[in-house]
C-alpha positions in Angstrom: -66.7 3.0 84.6 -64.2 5.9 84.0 -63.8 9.1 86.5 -65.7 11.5 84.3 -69.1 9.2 85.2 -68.0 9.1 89.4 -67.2 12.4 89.4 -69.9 14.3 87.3 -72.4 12.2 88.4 -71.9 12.2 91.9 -74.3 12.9 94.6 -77.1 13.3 91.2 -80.4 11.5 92.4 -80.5 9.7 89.3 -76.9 8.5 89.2 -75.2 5.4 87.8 -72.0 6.1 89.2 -72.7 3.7 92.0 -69.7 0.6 93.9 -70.6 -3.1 92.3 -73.2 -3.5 95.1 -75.0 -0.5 94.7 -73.3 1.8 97.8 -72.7 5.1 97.2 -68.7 5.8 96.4 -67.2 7.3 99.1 -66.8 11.2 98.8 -62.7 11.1 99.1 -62.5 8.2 96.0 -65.0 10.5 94.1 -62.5 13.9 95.1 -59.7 11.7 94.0 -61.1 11.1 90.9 -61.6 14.2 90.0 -57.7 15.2 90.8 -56.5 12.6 88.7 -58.9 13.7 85.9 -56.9 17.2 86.3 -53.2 15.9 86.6 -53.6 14.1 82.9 -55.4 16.2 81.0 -54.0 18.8 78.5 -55.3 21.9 77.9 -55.3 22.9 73.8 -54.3 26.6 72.8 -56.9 26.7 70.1 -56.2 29.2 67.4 -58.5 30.2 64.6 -58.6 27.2 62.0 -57.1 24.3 64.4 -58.6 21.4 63.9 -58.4 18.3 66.2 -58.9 14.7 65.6 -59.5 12.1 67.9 -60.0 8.2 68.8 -63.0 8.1 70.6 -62.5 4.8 71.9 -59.4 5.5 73.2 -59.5 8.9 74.9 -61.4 10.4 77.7 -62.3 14.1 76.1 -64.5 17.1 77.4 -63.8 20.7 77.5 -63.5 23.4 79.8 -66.4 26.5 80.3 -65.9 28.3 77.2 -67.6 32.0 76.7 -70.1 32.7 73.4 -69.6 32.4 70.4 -68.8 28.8 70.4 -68.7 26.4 67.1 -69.1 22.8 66.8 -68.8 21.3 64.0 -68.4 17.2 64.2 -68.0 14.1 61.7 -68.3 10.5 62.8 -67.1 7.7 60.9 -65.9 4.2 61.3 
């Protein structure tokens, strides 16, 4: 399981983000998580026209609160 699950699921009722036995992760692993999930991630100075690609499989990707209008527009391939 990577960080994003532990820390955006945590506390959820429905949560899978859960130790090996089934015990709830302990609030200060969860916070620490979620501070190491800020000290590696990079922050993109979009501009109009960038374009970005990405390996799926080998990054851990999401995106900050953004304001209207926003554009998605996504391929997949193998």
């Amino acid at each position: 399981m990577w960080f994003n699950t532990v820390v955006g699921m945590y506390g959820k009722e429905h949560s899978s983000a859960t130790m090996a036995d089934g015990t709830e992760i302990p609030e200060h692993v969860v916070r620490r998580c979620g501070e190491i999930i800020e000290e590696e991630s990079i922050d993109f100075d979009w501009k109009k026209g960038d374009v970005l690609f990405l390996d799926n499989m080998a990054l851990l990707h999401g995106r900050r609160p953004s304001l209207p209008p926003r554009k998605v527009l996504v391929a997949t391939c193998k």
